[in-house]
C-alpha positions in Angstrom: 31.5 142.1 -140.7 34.6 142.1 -142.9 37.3 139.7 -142.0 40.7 140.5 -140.9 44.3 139.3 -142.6 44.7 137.0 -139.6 40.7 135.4 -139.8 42.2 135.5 -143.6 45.3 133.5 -142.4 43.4 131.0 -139.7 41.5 130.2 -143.1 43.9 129.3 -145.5 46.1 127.9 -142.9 43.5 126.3 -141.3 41.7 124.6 -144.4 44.3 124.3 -146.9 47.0 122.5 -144.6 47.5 120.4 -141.2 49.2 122.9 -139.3 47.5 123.3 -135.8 45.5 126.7 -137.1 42.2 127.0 -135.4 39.7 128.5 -138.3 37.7 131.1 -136.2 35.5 132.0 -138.5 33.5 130.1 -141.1 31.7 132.6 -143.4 32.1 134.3 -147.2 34.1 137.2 -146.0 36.5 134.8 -143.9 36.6 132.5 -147.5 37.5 135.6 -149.3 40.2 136.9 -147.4 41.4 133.3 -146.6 41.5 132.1 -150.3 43.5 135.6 -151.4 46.1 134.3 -148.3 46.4 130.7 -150.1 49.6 131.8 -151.8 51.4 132.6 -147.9 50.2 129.1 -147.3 52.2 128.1 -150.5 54.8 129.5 -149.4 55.0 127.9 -146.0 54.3 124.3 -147.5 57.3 125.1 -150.2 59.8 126.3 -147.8 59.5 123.2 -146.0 59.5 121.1 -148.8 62.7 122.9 -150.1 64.5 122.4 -146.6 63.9 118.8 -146.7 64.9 118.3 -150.1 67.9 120.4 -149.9 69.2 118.7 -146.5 68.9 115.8 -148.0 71.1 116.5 -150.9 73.6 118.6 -148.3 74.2 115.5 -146.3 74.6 113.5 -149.8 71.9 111.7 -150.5 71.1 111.5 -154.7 68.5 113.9 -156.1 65.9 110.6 -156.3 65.8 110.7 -152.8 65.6 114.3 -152.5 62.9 115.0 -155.3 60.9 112.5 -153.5 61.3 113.9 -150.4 60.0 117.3 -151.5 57.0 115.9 -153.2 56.1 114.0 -150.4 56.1 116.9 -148.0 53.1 119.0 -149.5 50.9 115.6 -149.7 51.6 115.1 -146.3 50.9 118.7 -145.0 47.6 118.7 -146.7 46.8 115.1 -145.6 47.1 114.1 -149.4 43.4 116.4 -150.4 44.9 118.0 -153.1 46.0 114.6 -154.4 42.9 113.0 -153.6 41.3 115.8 -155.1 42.5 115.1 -158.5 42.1 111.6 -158.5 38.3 112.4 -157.9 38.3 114.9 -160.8 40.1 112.5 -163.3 37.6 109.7 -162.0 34.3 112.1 -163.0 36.1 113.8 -166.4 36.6 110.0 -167.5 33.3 108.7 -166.5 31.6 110.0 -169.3 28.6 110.3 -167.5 26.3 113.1 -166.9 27.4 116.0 -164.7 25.0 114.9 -161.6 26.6 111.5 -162.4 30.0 112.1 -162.5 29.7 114.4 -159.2 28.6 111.7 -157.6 31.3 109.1 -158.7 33.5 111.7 -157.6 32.3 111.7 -154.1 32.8 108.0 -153.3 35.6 107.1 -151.5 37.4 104.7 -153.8 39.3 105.6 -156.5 38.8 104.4 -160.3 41.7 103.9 -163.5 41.3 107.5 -164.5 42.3 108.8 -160.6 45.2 106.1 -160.5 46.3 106.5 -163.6 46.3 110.4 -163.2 47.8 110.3 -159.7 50.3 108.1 -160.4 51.2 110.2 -163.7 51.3 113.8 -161.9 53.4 112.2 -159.2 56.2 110.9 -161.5 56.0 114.2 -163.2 56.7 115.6 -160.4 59.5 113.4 -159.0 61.4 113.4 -162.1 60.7 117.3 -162.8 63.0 117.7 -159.3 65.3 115.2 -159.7 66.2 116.7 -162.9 66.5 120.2 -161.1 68.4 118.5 -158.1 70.8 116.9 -159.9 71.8 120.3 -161.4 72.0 121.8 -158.0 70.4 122.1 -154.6 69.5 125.3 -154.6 67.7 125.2 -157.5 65.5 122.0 -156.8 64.5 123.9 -153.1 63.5 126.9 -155.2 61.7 124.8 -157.5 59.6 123.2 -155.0 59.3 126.7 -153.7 57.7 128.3 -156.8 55.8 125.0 -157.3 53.8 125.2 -153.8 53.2 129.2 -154.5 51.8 128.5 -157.7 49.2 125.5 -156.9 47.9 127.4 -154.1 48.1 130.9 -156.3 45.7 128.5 -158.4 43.0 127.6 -155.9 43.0 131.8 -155.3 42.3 132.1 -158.7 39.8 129.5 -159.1 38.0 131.1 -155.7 37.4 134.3 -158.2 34.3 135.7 -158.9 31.8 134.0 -161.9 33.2 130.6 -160.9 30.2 128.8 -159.7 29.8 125.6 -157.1 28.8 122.9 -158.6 27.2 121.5 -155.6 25.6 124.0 -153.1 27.4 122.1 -149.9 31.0 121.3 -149.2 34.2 123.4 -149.3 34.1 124.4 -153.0 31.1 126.0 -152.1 32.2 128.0 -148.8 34.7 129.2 -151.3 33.4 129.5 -154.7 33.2 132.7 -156.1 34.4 134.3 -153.0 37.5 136.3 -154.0 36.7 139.5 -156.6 38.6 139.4 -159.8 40.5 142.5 -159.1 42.0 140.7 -155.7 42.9 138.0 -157.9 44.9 139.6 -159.9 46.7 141.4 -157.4 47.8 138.0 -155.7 48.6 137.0 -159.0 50.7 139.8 -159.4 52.8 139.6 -156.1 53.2 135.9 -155.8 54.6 136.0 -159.8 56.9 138.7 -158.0 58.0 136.1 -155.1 58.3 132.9 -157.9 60.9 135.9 -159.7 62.6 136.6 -156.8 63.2 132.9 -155.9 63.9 132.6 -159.3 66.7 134.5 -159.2 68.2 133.3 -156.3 70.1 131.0 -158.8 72.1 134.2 -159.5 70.8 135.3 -163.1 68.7 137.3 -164.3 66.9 134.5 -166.4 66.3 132.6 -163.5 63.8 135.4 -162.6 62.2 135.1 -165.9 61.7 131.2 -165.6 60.5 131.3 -162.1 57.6 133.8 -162.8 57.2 132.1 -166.5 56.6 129.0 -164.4 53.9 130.4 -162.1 52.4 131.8 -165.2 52.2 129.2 -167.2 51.4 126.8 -163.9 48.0 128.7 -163.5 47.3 128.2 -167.4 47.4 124.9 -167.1 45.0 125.1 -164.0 42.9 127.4 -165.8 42.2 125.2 -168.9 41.3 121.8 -166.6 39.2 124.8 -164.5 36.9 125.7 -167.3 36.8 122.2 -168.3 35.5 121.1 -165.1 33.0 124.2 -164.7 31.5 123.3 -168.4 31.7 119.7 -166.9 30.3 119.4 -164.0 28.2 123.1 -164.3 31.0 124.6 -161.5 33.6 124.1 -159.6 33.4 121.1 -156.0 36.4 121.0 -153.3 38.0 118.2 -155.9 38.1 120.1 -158.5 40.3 123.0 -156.4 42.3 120.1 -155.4 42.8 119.3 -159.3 43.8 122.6 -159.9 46.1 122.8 -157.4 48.1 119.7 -158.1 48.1 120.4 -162.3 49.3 123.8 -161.2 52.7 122.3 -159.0 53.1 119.6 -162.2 53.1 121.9 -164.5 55.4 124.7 -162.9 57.9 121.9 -162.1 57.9 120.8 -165.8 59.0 124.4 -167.1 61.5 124.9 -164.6 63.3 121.9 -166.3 63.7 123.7 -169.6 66.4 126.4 -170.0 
């Protein structure tokens, strides 16, 4: 039976953050229409990232504080996976060990020098990308956090696309793997690089349009390469790897919304 936009919803609301969304359904069709609703997840997580970040700096707080603020709320509405996530990935890609090897040191709980040093690298990127962008205004470090949720969670849709195999045949990766058909992809490709232009030019110029789809463009390259990476890797793709994806996608959209 093929799932409806609000199953789709209840999924990616449900799995990809901590709001109180009761996942009714736990099946392909459901993964498919819940991974091409990531990006309305992304947009949730952004706007209230953006809010926080821009009251901050309304009631005069520096942009540190602010940039901090924002980074911190996505982590905690996603319980930190998507962080965890790439710690995980950066612990098996530095291993150097076999694929069945590395997926397993990616499935222990601690985390190893590649994860930390990783983590603690993508979160300074990521603190001083918006600190940068507060300290020009508010409004453009809340859209940048904006465009930076829609494009890590435009990411995990375009990782979910068909070809993309699991690399293990349990686990979230593989509810989701493969999942979303190329030609869905690109349409929510297509209309969230439409809503990273229009909050793009919310700024007031026409270039600001340009550099907020640019940076959703050029976020999901990034997340492509370490993608394919991880699939010739590890021989697919796990529920760390999405997490990977997602959180090189938000670095680098925040990066090229500093230049220009």
């Amino acid at each position: 039976m093929p799932a409806t936009p609000a199953d789709g919803l209840r999924f990616a609301f449900g799995t990809l953050t901590v709001l109180p969304v009761k996942v009714t359904r736990w099946d392909r069709e459901a993964a498919r229409a819940g991974m091409l609703c990531a990006p309305a997840a992304g947009l949730v997580v952004g706007l209230a990232a953006a809010a926080l970040g821009a009251a901050l700096t309304l009631l005069g707080s520096g942009p540190l504080l602010a940039a901090v603020a924002s980074v911190s709320v996505p982590a905690a509405l996603t319980r930190g996976l998507h962080l965890d996530g790439l710690a995980d990935t950066a612990d098996g890609l530095g291993s150097g060990k076999p694929a069945e090897d590395a997926l397993r040191i990616m499935k222990q709980s601690d985390i190893g020098p590649f994860g930390v040093i990783t983590l603690v690298l993508a979160l300074l990127a990521q603190v001083a990308a918006l600190t940068e962008l507060y300290a020009e205004s508010w409004l453009r470090g809340a859209l940048a956090a904006i465009v930076s949720a829609l494009a890590a969670r435009l990411a995990l849709t375009l990782a979910s696309r068909a070809g993309v195999p699991p690399a293990r045949p349990e686990g979230l990766g593989a509810a989701v793997a493969g999942t979303v058909p190329v030609r869905g992809a690109l349409l929510a490709a297509v209309v969230t690089g439409c809503v990273a232009a229009a909050a793009g030019a919310a700024t007031g110029s026409a270039y600001g349009a340009v550099r907020g789809a640019a940076a959703a463009a050029l976020a999901c390259c990034a997340a492509e390469l370490l993608l394919r990476h991880c699939v010739r890797r590890f021989g697919g793709v796990t529920g760390d790897v999405f997490g990977g994806v997602a959180e090189t996608a938000a670095t680098a959209a925040l990066v090229v919304l500093t230049f220009g």
